[in-house]
N, C-alpha and C positions, 0 to 999 in steps of 0.2 A: 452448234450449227443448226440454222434451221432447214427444215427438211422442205426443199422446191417443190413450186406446185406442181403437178402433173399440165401439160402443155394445157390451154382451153381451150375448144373448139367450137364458141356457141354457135355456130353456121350447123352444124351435126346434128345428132339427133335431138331431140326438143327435150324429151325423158331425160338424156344423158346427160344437156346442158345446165339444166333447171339443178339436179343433184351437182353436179362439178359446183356452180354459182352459190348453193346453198350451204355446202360444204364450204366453199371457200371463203365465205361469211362468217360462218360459225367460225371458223378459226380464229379469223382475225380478234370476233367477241372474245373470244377465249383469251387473247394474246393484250387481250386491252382488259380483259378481269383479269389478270394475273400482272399487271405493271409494265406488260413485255410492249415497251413504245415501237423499238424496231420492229418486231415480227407481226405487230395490226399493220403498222407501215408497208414492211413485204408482203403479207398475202391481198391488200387492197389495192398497191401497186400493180400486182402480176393480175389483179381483175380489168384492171383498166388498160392494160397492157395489151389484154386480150380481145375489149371491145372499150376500145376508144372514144366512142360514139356515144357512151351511155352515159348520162348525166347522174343516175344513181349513182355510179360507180365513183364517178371524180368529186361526187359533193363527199360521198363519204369517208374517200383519201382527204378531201377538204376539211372537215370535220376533223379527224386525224392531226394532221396540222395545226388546226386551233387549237385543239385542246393541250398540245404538246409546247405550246409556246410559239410557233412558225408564222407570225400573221401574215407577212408578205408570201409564204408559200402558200396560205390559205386561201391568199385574195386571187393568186394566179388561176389557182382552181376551181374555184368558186366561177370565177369571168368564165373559166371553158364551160363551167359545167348550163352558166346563161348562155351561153352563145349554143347551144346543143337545147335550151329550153328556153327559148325566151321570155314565156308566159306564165311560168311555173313562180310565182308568187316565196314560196319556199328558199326558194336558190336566193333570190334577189336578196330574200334580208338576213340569209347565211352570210351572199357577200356584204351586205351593210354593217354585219356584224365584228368579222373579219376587217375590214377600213377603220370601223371603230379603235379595235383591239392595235389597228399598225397607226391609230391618232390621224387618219385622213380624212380630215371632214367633208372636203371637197367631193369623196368618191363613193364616204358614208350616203350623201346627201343625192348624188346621181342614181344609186343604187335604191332608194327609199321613194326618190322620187320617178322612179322608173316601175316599183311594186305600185305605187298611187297609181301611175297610167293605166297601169290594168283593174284596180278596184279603188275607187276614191274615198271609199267605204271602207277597207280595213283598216279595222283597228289596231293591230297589233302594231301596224309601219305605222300609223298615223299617232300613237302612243309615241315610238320611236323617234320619228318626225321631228316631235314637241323636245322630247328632250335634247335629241342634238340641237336644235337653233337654239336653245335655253344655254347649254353647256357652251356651242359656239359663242357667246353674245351677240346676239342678233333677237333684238327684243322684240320686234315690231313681227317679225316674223313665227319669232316664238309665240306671242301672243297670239298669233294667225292659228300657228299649228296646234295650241293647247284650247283653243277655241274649237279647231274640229273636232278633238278628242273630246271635248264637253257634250256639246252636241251629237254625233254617232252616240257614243256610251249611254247618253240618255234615252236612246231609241232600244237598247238590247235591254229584252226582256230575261229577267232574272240571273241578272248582273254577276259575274263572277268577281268573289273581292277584288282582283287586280281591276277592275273597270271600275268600281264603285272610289277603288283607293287612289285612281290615275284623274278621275272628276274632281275628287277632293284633291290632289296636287295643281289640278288646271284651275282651277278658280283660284287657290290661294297664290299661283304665279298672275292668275290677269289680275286680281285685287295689288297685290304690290307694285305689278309693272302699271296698272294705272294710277295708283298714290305716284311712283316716279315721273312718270308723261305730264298728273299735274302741278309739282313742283319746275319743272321746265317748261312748262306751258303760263305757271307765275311770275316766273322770269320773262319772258315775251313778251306775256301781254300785261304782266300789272297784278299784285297779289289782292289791291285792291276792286278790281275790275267791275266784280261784285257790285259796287255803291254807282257805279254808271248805269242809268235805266236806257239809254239808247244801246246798248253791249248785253243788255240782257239776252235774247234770244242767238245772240252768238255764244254765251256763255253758256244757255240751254245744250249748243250744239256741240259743245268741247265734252258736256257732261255726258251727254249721249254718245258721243265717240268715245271715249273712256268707258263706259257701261258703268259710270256711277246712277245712273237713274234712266228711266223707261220714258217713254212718249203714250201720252194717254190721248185717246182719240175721243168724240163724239160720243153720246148713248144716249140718246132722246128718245124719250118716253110717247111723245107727243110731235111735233109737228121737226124736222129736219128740215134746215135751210143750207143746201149745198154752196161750197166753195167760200165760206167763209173761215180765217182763220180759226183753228183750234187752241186757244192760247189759254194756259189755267188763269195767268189772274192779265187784265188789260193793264195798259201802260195807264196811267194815272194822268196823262197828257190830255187823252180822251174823253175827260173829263175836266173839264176849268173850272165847272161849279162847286166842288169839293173844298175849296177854301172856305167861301161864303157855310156849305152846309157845315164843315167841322165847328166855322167860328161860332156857331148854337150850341154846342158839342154841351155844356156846361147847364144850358138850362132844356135842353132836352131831357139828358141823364136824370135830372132834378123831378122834371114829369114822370117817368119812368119808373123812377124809383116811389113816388107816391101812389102811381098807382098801383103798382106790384103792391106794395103795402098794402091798401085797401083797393084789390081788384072787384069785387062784386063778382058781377057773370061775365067780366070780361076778361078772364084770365082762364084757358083751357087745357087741356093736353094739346099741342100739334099733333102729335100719334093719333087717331084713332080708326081704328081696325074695321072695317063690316064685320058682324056677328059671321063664325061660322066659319072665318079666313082660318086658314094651316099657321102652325106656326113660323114665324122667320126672324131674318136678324130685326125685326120692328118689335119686337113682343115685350121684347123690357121697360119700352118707351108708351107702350098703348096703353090708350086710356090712362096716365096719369102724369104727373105735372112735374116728373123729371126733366121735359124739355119740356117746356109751356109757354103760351102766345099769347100775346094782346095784340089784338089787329084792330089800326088803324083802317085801312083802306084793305079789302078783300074779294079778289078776283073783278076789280072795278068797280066793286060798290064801295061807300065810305062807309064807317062806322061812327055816325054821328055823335051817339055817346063818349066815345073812347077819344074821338077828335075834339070834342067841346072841353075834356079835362087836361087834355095836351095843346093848346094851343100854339106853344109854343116849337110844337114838333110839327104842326099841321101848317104853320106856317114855313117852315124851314122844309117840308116837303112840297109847298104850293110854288119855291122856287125853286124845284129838279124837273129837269125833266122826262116827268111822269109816262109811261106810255097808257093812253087812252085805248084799251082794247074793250071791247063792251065784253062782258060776260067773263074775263080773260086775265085785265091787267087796268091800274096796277094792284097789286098786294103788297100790303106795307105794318110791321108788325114790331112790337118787340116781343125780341126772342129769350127765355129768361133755361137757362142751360145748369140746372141746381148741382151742387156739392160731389164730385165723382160721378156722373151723368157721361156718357160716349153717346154721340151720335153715331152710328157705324156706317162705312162708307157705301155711297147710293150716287144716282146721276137725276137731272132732274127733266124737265118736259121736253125744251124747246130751247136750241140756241140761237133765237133769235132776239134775248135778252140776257142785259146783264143783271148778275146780283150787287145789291150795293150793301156794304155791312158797315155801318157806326160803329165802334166796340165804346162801350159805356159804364160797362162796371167788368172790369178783368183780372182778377187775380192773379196773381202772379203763378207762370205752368201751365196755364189755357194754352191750347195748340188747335192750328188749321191746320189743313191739307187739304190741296187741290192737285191731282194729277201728284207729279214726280216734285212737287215744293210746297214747304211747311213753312207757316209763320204764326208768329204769336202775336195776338192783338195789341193793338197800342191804344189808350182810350183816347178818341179823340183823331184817329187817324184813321180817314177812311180809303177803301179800296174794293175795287170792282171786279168780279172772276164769271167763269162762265160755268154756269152749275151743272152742263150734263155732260161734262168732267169730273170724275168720280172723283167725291173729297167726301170728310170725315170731318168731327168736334170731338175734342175730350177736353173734360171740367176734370183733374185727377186730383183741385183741391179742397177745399173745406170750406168753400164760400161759394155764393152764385154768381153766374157769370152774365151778364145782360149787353144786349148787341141791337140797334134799330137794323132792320133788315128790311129794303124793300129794291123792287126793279123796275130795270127801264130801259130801251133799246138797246142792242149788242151794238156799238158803235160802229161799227162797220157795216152798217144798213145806211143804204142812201135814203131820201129825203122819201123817194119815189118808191125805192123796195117795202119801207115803214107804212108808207101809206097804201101799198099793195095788200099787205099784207093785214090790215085794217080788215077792207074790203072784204078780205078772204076768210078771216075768221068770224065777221058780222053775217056771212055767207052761207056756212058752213051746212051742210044739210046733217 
């Protein structure tokens, strides 16, 4: 038989209450270290019995009940012990825990999302959160909720493993659950969708709602021209000259390649450093002919020599259209990118032009990158991108790589902004 509490009287004296309450605690511990279910059950009951009102008391009869097996008694109590604290964080994911344990998702989820109303920021419900809609199926949501849990985690400073180890479960759920979205999103719209150049920039935008790849913005060194597209490489549309200049594509290379052979002083480092510069990611490239130029045309001026031995490139360039900036534009070069050579990624002046690249001699494994899309040169197929869009070159094979590279208006300048902007550079104080 277990021996009844003596009556409680916490209204009495403070002293006497505190000891009755402390005492009638310990017991219960006792009766739950020793196995005894019923007797933590009676002496937590006869507390609550006595003050009704206190949310201590019935989360802890609450507690009692879970651990015992009871969920539906759990969840009754757990509801009084919020309804006596509304704001008490604690209570709320005892009762989410308790719905869990009785399989009610519905009431897990009002409960969770009831802790979120009062901190949008904790983690522990917002951990929680993820995994019920994940457990629910409920993907879109899940993804939602393992998404915050990414985000907060990455903000606490010296991360306890369950946060470092809940990041590494939330990314490895939004990587699956986006491989799944684009397998049904193949199905929509077309697994080939890819090879449509008018669907491109829709197809940028599925990639970016999935978080397969980032949006890279602007980083001009040099002169920013507001509200023009940010686009890594232009539609190829933009350009109708590009047949004519490919159709040289054969006796360009042919130039090219004889004078790389016998360059004289017209073959440089592009790298080179002022004396005296710190080191940076340029320092492998400076000063030496890992990535080396022969410039035709250079910041507006030609290079008569280099032109008189290509004529056949000088001509195929006499019909692009060149932007005439005096001091400025155009520069027109080949660019010779030697044996496991990385250009590392950099943004360039001014987007107020595009790059044009010939690829001319490419072994096979040369890679581009502009922004969030990589391609591999094709010799003979040209293509326009906006260079202060951060991209990158790597040569990772055993041969050199050569590319005509020159520029000429970001097409998306009117007739009048091109010729404004003339003015303003010939201007320039």
């Amino acid at each position: 038989m277990l021996a009844p509490l003596p009556p409680l009287c916490l209204s009495g004296g403070v002293t006497d209450s505190l000891a009755l309450v402390q005492s009638s605690l310990a017991a219960a511990e006792a009766a739950r270290q020793r196995g005894d279910v019923a007797g933590e059950r009676h002496y937590l009951e006869q507390l609550v019995a006595a003050d009704p009102a206190n949310p201590e008391f019935i989360n802890r009869l609450g507690l009692q009940a879970l651990r015992s097996g009871d969920a539906a008694r759990a969840q009754g109590l757990f509801r009084q012990a919020v309804e006596r604290d509304p704001a008490a964080i604690p209570l709320l994911m005892n009762l989410a825990t308790a719905c869990r344990a009785a399989g009610d998702d519905a009431a897990e989820r009002a409960a969770l999302d009831a802790a979120l109303a009062l901190d949008r920021r904790y983690f522990p419900v917002l951990l929680r959160k993820a995994e019920l809609e994940e457990r629910a199926g409920k993907p879109s949501d899940a993804a939602i909720a393992w998404n915050a849990v990414i985000e907060i985690g990455k903000q606490i400073a010296d991360p306890a493993p369950v946060v470092t180890q809940a990041i590494a479960r939330g990314r490895d759920y939004l990587s699956r659950h986006a491989q799944d979205v684009a397998v049904r999103y193949d199905a929509l719209f077309g697994a080939d969708r890819d090879q449509d150049p008018d669907m491109r920039r829709f197809n940028r935008c599925l990639d970016v709602t999935l978080g397969l790849r980032r949006t890279y913005q602007n980083e001009c060194h040099g002169l920013y021209f507001p509200f023009l597209p940010a686009d890594e490489f232009f539609a190829a549309r933009h350009f109708p000259w590009f047949a004519e200049l490919e159709s040289a594509t054969a006796d360009i290379r042919r130039e090219a390649l004889a004078l790389v052979a016998d360059p004289g002083d017209a073959l440089r480092p592009y790298v080179q450093m002022d004396a005296g510069t710190p080191p940076s990611k340029w320092s492998d490239l400076d000063g030496n002919l890992n990535w080396g130029a022969c410039f035709l045309w250079e910041y507006g001026q030609p290079n008569a020599a280099v032109l008189d031995r290509c004529p056949a490139t000088a001509a195929a360039l006499a019909r692009t259209p060149l932007a005439p900036i005096p001091g400025k534009a155009p520069s027109a070069f080949f660019s010779i990118l030697r044996a496991g050579a990385h250009i590392p990624p950099h943004t360039g002046v001014t987007n107020t032009r595009a790059i044009i690249h010939l690829p001319l001699v490419v072994p096979t494994g040369c890679s581009f990158r502009v922004g969030g899309e990589t391609r591999a040169w094709e010799e003979g197929v040209a293509f326009a991108f906006d260079d202060t869009i951060e991209h990158e070159a790597i040569n990772p094979t055993d041969q050199d790589r050569i590319i005509l590279i020159f520029d000429v208006w970001n097409p998306h300048l009117s007739a009048a902004e091109q010729a404004a902007l003339v003015t303003l550079f010939a201007n320039q104080i």
